[in-house]
C-alpha positions as CSV (number, residue, x, y, z in Angstrom):
1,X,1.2,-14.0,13.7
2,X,-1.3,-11.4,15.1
3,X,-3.1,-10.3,12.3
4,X,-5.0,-7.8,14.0
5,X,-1.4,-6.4,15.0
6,X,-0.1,-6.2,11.7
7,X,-3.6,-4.3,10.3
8,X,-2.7,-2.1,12.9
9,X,0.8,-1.2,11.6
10,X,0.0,-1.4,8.0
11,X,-2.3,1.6,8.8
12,X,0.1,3.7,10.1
13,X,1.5,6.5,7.7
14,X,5.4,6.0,7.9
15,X,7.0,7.8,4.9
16,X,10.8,7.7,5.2
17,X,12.0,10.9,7.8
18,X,8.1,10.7,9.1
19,X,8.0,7.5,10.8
20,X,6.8,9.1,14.2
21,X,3.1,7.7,14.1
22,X,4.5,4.0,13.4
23,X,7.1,4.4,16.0
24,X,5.1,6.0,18.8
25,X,2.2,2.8,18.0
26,X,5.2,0.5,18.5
27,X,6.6,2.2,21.8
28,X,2.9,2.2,23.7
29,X,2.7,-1.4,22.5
30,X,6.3,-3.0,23.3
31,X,6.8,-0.7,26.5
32,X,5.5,-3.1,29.0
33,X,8.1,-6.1,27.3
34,X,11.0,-3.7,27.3
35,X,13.8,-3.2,30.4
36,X,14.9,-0.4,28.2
37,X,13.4,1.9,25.7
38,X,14.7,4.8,24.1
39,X,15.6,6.8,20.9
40,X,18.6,7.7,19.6
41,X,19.9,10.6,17.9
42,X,19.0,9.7,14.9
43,X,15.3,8.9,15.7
44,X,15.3,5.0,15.7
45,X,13.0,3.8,18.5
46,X,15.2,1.0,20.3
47,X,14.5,-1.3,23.3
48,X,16.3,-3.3,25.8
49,X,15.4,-6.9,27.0
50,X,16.8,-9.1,29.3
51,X,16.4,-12.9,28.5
52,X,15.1,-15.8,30.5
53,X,18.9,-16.8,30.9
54,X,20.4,-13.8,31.5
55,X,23.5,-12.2,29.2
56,X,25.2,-14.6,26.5
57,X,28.3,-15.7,27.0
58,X,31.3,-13.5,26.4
59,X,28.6,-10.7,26.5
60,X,28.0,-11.0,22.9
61,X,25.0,-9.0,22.1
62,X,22.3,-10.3,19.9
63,X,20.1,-7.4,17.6
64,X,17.1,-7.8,16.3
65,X,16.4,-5.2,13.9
66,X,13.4,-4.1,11.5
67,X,12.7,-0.8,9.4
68,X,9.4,1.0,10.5
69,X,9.2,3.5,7.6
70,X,7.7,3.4,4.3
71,X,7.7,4.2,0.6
72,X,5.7,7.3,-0.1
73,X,5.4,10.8,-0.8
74,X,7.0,14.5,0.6
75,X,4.9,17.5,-0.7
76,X,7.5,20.4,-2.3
77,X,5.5,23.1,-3.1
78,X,2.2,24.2,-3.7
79,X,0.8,25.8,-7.1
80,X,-0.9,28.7,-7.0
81,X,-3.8,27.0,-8.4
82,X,-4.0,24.4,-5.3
83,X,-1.6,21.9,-6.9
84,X,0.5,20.1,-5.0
85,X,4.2,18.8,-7.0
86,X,6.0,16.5,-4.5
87,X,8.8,14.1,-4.9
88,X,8.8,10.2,-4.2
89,X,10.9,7.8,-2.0
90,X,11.2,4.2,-3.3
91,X,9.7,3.8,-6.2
92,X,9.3,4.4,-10.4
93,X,6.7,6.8,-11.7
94,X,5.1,3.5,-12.9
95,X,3.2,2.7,-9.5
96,X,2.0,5.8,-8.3
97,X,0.1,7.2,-11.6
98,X,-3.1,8.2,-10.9
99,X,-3.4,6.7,-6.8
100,X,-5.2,8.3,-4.1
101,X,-2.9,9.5,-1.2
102,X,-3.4,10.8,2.6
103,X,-1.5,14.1,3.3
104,X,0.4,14.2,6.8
105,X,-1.4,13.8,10.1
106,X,-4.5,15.2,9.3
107,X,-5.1,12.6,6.1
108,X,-6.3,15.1,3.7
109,X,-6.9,12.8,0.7
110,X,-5.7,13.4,-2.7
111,X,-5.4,12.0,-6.0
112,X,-1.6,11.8,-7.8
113,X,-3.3,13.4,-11.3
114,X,-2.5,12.6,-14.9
115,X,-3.6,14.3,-17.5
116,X,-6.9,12.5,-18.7
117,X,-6.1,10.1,-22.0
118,X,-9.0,12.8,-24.1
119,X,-6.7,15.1,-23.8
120,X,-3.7,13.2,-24.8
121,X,-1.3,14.6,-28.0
122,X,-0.5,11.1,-29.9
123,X,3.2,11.7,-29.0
124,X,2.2,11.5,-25.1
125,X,-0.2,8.7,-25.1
126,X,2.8,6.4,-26.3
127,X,5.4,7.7,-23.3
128,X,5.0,6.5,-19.6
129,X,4.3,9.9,-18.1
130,X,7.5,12.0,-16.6
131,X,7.1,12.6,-12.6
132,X,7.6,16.4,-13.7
133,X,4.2,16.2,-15.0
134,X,2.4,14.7,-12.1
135,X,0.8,16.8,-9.3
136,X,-1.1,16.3,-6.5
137,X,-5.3,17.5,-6.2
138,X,-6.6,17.8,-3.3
139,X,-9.3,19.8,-4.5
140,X,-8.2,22.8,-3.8
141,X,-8.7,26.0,-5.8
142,X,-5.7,28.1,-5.0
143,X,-2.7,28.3,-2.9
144,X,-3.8,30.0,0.0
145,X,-6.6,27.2,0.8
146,X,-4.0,24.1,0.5
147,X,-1.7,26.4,2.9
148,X,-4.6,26.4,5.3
149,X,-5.2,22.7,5.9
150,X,-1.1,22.8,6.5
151,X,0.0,20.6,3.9
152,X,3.2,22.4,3.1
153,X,6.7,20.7,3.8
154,X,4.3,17.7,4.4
155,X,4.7,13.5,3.9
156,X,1.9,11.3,1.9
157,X,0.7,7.8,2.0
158,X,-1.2,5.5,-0.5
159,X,-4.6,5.2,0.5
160,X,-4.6,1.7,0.5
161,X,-6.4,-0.8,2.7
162,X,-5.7,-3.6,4.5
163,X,-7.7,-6.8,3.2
164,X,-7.7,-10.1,3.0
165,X,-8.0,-11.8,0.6
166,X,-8.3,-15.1,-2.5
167,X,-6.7,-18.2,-0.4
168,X,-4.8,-16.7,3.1
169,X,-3.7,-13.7,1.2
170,X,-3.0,-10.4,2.5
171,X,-3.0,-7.2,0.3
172,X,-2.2,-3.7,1.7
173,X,0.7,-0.9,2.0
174,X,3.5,-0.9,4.1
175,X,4.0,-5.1,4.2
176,X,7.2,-3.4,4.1
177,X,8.2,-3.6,6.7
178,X,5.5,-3.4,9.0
179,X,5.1,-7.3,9.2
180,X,9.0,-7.2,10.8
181,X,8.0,-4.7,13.0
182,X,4.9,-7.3,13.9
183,X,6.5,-10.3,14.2
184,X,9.7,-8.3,16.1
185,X,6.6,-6.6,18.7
186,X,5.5,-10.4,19.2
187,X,9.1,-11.5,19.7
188,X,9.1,-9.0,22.4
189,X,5.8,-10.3,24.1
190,X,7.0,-13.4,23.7
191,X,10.2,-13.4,25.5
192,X,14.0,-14.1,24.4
193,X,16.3,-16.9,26.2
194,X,19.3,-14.3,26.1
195,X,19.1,-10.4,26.9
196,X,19.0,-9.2,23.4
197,X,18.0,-5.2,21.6
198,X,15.1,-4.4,19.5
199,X,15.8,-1.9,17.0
200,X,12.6,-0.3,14.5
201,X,14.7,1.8,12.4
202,X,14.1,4.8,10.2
203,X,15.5,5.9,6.9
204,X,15.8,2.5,5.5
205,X,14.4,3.2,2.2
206,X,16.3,6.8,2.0
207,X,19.7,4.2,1.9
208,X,19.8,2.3,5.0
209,X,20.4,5.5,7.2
210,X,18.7,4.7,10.5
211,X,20.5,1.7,10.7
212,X,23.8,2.8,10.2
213,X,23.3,4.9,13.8
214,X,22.3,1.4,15.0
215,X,25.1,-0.4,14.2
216,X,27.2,1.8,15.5
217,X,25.9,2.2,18.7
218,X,25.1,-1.1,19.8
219,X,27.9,-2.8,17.9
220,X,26.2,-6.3,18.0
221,X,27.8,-9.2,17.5
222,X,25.3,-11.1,16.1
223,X,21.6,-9.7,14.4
224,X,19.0,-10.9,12.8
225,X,17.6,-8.6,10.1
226,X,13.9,-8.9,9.1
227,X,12.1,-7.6,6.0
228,X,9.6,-8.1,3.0
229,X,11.5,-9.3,0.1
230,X,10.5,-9.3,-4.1
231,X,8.4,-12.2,-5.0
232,X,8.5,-12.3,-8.8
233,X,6.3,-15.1,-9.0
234,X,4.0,-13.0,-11.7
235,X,2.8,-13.4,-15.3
236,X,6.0,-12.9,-17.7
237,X,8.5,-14.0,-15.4
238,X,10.4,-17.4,-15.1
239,X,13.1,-19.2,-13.5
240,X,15.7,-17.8,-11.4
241,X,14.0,-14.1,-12.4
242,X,11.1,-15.0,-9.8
243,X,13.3,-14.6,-7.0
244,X,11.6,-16.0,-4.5
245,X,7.7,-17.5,-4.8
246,X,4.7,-16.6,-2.5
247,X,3.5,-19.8,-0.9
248,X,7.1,-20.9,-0.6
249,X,7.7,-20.2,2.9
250,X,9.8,-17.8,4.6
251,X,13.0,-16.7,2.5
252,X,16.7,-17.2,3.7
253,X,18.8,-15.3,1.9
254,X,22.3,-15.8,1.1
255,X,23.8,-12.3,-0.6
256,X,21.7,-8.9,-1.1
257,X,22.2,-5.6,-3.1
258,X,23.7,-4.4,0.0
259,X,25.3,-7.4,2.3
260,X,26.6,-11.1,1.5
261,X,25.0,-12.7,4.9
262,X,27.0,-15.0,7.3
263,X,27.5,-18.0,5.5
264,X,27.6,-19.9,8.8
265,X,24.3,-18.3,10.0
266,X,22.6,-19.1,6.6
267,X,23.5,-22.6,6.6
268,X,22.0,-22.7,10.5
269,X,19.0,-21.6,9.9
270,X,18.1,-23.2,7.1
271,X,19.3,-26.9,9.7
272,X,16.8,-25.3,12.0
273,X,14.2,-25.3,9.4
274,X,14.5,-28.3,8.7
275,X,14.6,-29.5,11.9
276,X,11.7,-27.8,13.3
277,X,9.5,-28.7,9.7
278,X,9.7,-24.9,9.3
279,X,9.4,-24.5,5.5
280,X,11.5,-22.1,4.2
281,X,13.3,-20.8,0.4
282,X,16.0,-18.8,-0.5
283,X,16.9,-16.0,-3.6
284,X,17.5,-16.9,-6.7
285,X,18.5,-13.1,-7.8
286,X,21.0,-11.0,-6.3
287,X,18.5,-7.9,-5.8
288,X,17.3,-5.1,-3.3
289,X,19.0,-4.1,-0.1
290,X,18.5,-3.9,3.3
291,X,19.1,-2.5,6.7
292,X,21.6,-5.7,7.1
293,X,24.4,-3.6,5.0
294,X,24.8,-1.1,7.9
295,X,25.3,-4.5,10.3
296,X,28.1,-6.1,8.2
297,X,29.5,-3.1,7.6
298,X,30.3,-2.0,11.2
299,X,34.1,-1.7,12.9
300,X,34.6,-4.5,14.4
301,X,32.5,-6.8,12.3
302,X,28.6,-8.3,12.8
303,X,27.1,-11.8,12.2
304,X,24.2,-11.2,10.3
305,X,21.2,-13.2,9.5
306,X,18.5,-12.6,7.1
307,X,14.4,-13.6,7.5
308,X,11.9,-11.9,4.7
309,X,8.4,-12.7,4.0
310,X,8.2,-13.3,0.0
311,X,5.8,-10.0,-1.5
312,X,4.3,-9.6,-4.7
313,X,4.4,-5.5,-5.6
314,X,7.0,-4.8,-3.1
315,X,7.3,-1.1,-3.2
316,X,4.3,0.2,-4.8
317,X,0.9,1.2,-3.7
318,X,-0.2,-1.9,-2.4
319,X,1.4,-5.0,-2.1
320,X,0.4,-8.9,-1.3
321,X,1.7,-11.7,0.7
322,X,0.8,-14.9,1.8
323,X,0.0,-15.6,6.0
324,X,1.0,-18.6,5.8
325,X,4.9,-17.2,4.7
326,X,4.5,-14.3,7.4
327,X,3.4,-17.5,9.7
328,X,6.7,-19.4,8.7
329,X,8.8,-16.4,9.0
330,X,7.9,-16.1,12.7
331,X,8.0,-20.0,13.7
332,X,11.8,-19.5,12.2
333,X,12.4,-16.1,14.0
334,X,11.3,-17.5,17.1
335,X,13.4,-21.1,16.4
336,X,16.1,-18.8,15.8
337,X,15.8,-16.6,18.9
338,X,15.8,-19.6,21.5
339,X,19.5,-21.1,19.6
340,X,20.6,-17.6,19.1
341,X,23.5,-18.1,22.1
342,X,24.7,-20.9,20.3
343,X,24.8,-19.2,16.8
């Protein structure tokens, strides 16, 4: 994996419906590796490239597909005491307490405020707080000042850094999904054997909506889906709750919240594994969805196969993954790619 790369993308603001600085990275990066490169309607960024070998038999047309936006933050109205209120994509009240944000293009900073525990009634201090109560500060004093640095009708991002860190881990917003969009972007430099389309949607964590303008339109036979996945390998959870374990490899899965996965395809990859000494794990629990519903669901019907890099935190400010996983994802992705005629 290029590291570097993925540092790159995780820095990127992408909030759902504002994926325009993640997508316009990825075009000046992947133009040069593309015969084709365009967006649709519906603004998905999606690229055309022929294969060492030419089309697949039958013309069946191979997808590889990622989501380029993020969880975050889209500003509602402003106070006439400076206050921002906003509403939240992806995520419980629970993560974004008290976090530090960047406002649209310019990056104003802010802080998601809470009222300070001093001031606290009893009753409160024993409830989570309601996102009706939460605001935005950027520091500004009234109404007319935030409308001057434009942040009005505007998207925000955690402010959260990309480090590495303990033993080959990597902590930082927007693992989801920027290390498919990575590994897809090195796919691309890389080369395919068979002509194949590269597709960095939008709207996947606003229900999958990108995709669904995707599927249609290319009507592939055959894709391969990549994501982030929940790693519930924390304190206070056990068994087949954990999900899937950071450190375990890249993660298979059978069955999401959205799609049941090719059985065929699941059982190939995981032979190709195997055979290539790529270690790999699957799901234990039947939880979160992905871009991979719209690709089942399509007239006509698509193969689909799923790769996801086990995260701890997935959805939340920052979250943490292992390289070595993001490392095994791409050795199967790749494995994958060169038999995908034959799949």
């Amino acid at each position: 994996m290029n590291y570097e790369l993925l540092k790159d993308l995780c820095q990127k603001s992408g909030v759902s419906g504002y994926e325009s600085e993640v997508l316009k990275f990825i075009e000046e990066r992947i133009r040069q590796y593309s015969d084709g490169l365009e967006y649709d309607r519906a603004g998905n960024l999606i690229a055309y490239k022929k294969g060492r070998l030419g089309k697949c038999e039958n013309n069946k047309r191979i997808l590889y597909s990622c989501h380029a936006d993020e969880v975050g933050f889209v500003i509602t109205h402003i106070e006439d005491d400076g206050r921002l209120l906003f509403e939240q994509i992806g995520m419980s009240v629970l993560v974004y307490t008290g976090r530090q944000v960047l406002i649209g293009k310019k990056k104003i900073p802010g802080i998601i405020a809470v009222k300070p525990v001093h001031l606290l009634e009893k009753e409160e201090s024993e409830k989570i707080p309601e996102h009706k109560s939460l605001f935005i500060d950027i520091g500004a004093k009234s109404r007319e000042e935030a409308e001057e640095l434009g942040v009005y009708a505007d998207y925000a991002v955690f402010d959260s850094g990309y480090e590495e860190l303990g033993s080959g881990m990597i902590k930082a917003k927007a693992l989801d999904d920027r290390a498919g969009c990575a590994m897809l972007i090195s796919l691309m430099e890389r080369g395919i054997e068979h002509d194949g389309y590269f597709a960095f949607c939008v709207g996947e964590e606003l229900g999958l909506r990108g995709s669904q303008t995707v599927a249609e339109r290319i009507k592939p036979d055959l894709c391969i889906n990549l994501e982030c996945t929940t790693a519930g390998d924390v304190y206070g959870v056990t068994g087949s709750q954990r999900t899937c374990l950071v450190g375990g490899g890249a993660v298979v899965p059978f069955m999401d919240g959205s799609a049941v996965y090719s059985a065929d395809l699941y059982r190939k990859a995981r032979a190709i594994a195997e055979k290539k000494g790529i270690i790999c794990q699957t799901k234990t629990k039947i939880a979160g969805g992905t871009d991979a519903g719209s690709y089942t669901r399509i007239a006509g019907g698509c193969r689909t196969l799923g790769l996801a890099v086990p995260t701890r935190y997935i959805h939340s400010a920052c979250s943490i993954a292992k390289k070595s996983d993001i490392d095994e994802v791409e050795k199967l992705l790749f494995a994958v790619s060169d038999e995908a005629a034959g799949l």
